[in-house]
C-alpha positions as CSV (number, residue, x, y, z in Angstrom):
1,X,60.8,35.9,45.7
2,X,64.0,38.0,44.4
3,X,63.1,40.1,41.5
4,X,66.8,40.8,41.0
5,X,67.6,37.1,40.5
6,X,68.0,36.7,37.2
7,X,65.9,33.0,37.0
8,X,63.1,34.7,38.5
9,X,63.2,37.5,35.7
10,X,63.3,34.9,32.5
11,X,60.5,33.1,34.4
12,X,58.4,36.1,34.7
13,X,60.1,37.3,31.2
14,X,58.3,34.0,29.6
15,X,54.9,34.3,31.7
16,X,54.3,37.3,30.5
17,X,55.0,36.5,26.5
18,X,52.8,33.3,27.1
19,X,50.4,35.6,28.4
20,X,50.7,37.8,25.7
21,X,51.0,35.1,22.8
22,X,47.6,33.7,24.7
23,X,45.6,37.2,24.4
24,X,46.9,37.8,20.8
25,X,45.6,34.6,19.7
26,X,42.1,35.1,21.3
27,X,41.9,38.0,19.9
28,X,42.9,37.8,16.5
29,X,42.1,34.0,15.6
30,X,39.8,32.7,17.8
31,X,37.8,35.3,18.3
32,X,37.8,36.1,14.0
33,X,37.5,32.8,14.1
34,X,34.4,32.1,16.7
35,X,31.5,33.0,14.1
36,X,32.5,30.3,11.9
37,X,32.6,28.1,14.4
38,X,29.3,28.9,16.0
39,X,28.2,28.5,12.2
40,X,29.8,25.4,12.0
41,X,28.2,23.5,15.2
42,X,25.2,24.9,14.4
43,X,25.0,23.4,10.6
44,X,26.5,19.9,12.4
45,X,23.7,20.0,14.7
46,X,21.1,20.6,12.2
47,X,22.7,17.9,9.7
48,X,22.9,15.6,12.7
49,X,19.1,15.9,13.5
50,X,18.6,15.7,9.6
51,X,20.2,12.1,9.7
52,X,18.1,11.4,12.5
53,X,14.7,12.0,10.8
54,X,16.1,10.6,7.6
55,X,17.0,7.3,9.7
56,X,13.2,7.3,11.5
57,X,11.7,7.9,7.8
58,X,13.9,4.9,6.5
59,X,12.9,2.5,9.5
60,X,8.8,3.6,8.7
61,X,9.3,3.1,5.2
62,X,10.3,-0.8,5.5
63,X,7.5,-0.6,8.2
64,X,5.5,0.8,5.3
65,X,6.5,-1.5,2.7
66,X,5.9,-4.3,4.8
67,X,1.9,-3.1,5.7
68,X,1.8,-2.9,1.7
69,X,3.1,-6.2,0.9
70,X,0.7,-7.7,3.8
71,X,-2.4,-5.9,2.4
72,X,-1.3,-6.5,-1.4
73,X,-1.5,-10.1,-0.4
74,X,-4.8,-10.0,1.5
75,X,-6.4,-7.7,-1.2
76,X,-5.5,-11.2,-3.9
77,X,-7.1,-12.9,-1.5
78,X,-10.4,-11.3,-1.2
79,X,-9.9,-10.7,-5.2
80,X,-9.8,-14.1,-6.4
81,X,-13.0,-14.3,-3.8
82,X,-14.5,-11.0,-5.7
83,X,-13.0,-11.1,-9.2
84,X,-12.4,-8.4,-11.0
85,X,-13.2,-10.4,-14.8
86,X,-16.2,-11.3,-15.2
87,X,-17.4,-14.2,-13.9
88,X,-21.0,-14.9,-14.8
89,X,-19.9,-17.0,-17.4
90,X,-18.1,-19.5,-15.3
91,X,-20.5,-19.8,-12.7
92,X,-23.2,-21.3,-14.9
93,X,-20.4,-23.7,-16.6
94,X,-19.8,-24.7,-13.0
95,X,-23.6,-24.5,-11.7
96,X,-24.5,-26.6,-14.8
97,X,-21.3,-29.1,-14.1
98,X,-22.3,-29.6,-10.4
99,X,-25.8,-30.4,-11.6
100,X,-24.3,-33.3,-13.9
101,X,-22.3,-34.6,-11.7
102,X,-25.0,-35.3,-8.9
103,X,-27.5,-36.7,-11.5
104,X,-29.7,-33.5,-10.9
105,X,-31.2,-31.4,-13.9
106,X,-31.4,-27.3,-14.0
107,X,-34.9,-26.8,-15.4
108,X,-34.9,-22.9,-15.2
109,X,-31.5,-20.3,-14.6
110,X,-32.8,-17.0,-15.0
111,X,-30.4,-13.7,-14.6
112,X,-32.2,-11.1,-12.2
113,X,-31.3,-7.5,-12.2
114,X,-27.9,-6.8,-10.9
115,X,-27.1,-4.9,-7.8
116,X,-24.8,-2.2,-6.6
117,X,-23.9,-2.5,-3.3
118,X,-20.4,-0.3,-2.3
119,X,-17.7,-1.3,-4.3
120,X,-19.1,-4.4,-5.7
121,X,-21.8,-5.4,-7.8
122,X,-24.4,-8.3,-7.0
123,X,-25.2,-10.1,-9.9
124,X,-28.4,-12.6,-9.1
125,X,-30.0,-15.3,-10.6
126,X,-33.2,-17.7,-10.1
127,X,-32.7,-21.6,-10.5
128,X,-35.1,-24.3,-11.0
129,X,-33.3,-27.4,-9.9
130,X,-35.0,-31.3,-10.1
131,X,-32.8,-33.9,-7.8
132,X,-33.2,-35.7,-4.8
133,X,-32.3,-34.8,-0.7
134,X,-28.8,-36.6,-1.4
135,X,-28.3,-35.5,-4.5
136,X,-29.5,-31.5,-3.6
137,X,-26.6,-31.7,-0.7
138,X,-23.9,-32.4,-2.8
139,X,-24.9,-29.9,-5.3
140,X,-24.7,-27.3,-2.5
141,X,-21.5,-28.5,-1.3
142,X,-20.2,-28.6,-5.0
143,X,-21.4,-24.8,-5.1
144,X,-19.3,-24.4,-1.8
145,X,-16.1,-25.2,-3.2
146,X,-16.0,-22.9,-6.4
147,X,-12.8,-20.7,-6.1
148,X,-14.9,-17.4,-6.1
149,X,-17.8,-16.6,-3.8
150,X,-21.7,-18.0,-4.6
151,X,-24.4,-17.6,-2.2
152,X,-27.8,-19.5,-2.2
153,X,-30.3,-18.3,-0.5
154,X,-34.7,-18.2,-0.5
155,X,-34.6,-21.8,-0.9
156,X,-37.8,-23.4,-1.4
157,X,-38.2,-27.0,-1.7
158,X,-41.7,-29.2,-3.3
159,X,-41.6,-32.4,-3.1
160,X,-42.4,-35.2,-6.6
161,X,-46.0,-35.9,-4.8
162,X,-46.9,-32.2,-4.5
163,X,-46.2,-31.5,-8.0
164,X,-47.8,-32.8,-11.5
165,X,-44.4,-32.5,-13.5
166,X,-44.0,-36.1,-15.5
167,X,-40.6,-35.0,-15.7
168,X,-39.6,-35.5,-12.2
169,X,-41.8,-38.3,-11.8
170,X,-40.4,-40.2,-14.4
171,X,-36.9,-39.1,-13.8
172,X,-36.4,-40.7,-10.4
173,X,-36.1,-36.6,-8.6
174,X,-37.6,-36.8,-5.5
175,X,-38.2,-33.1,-5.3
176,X,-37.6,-29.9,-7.1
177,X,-35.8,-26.7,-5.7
178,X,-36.1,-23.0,-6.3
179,X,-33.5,-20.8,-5.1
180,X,-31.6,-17.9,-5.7
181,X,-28.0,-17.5,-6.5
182,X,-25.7,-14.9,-6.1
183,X,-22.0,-14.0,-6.8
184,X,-20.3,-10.9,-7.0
185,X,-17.6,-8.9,-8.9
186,X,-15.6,-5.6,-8.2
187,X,-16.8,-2.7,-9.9
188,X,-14.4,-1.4,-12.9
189,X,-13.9,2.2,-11.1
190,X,-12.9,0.2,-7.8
191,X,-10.3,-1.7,-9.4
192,X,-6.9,-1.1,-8.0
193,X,-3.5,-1.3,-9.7
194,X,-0.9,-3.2,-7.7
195,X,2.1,-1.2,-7.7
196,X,5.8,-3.9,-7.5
197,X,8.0,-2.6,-4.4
C-alpha cells in the first residue's frame, strides 16, 4: 500500500474522522445518554410485567364473576328451599289445604319449640291427622310438592278399630295419624345480600 498516493491518504484521511466522529459520539451522547436508557428499559420492563399481572387479574376476575354468578344462582335455589320470610304461616294454609283436598281432617297442629341448628332454624310441629291409607298417601305426596322444604317424620299410625273416637267412626277415616312436621328458615344474621355484577 502507497502511503504517498494520494487515494490512499483521503481513504485513511476519512477512516480516521469516522473513527473519530464514532468515539466522540460514544462518548459524549451515548454514553450521557446510556443512564437514561438503562432507566428507560428498565421502567418498559417493569410496565410490561405490570400489563401482564393486570391481564392475569382481568382473566380471574371474569373467572371470578362467573363462580359468583354460578353460586348466586345455587344460593336462590337452596333459598326458595330455606326461605328467608317467614314461612310458618303458609305451611299450615297449605298443610290444612292438602288435608281438604284428600277428604282428611287435621284434629290437632301444635307448634313445638323451635330449633337452632347452624345457620337455620327448625321450626316443628305435632299433627293429629284422621283419613284413610289412600287418602294419608296423597296427603304426604301433597306435602312433597310444596315449593319450600317440609319433613315428616315419628309417624305413628292407629287404626278406626283400635280407637273409641265417634269421630272417625262416623266419618268413614279408617285410621288416625300422629306425626311430626318440620320446615325450616334462614336465620336473620345469616341472610346474605346479593350484590348485581
Amino acid at each position: 500500500m502507497d502511503f504517498k498516493d494520494p487515494k490512499t491518504q483521503k481513504w485513511m484521511l476519512g477512516a480516521l474522522v469516522a473513527c473519530l466522529a464514532v468515539y466522540f459520539w460514544h462518548a459524549k451522547v451515548y454514553k450521557a445518554n446510556q443512564e437514561q436508557l438503562s432507566t428507560g428499559y428498565a421502567r418498559y420492563e417493569t410496565l410490561q410485567t405490570e400489563l401482564k399481572n393486570v391481564e392475569m387479574k382481568f382473566r380471574s376476575l371474569d373467572a371470578l364473576k362467573r363462580e359468583y354468578q354460578d353460586l348466586t344462582q345455587k344460593y336462590r335455589a337452596a333459598s326458595m328451599l330455606l326461605p328467608e320470610e317467614d314461612e310458618l304461616a303458609p305451611l299450615l294454609e297449605k298443610v290444612h289445604g292438602a288435608a281438604l283436598e284428600t277428604s282428611s281432617r287435621v284434629a290437632s297442629f301444635e307448634p313445638q319449640p323451635s330449633v337452632s341448628e347452624g345457620f337455620y332454624d327448625r321450626y316443628d310441629f305435632k299433627m293429629v291427622l284422621h283419613t284413610t291409607y289412600h287418602d294419608f298417601g296423597d296427603f304426604l305426596a301433597r306435602i312433597s310438592n310444596l315449593p319450600f322444604i317440609v319433613n315428616i317424620g315419628e309417624v305413628h299410625m292407629i287404626t278406626v278399630s283400635e280407637q273409641d273416637n265417634p269421630i272417625t267412626k262416623n266419618a268413614g277415616f279408617t285410621m288416625t295419624v300422629t306425626m311430626n312436621i318440620s320446615t325450616y328458615q334462614v336465620k336473620e344474621s345469616e341472610r346474605i345480600v346479593l350484590a348485581g355484577l
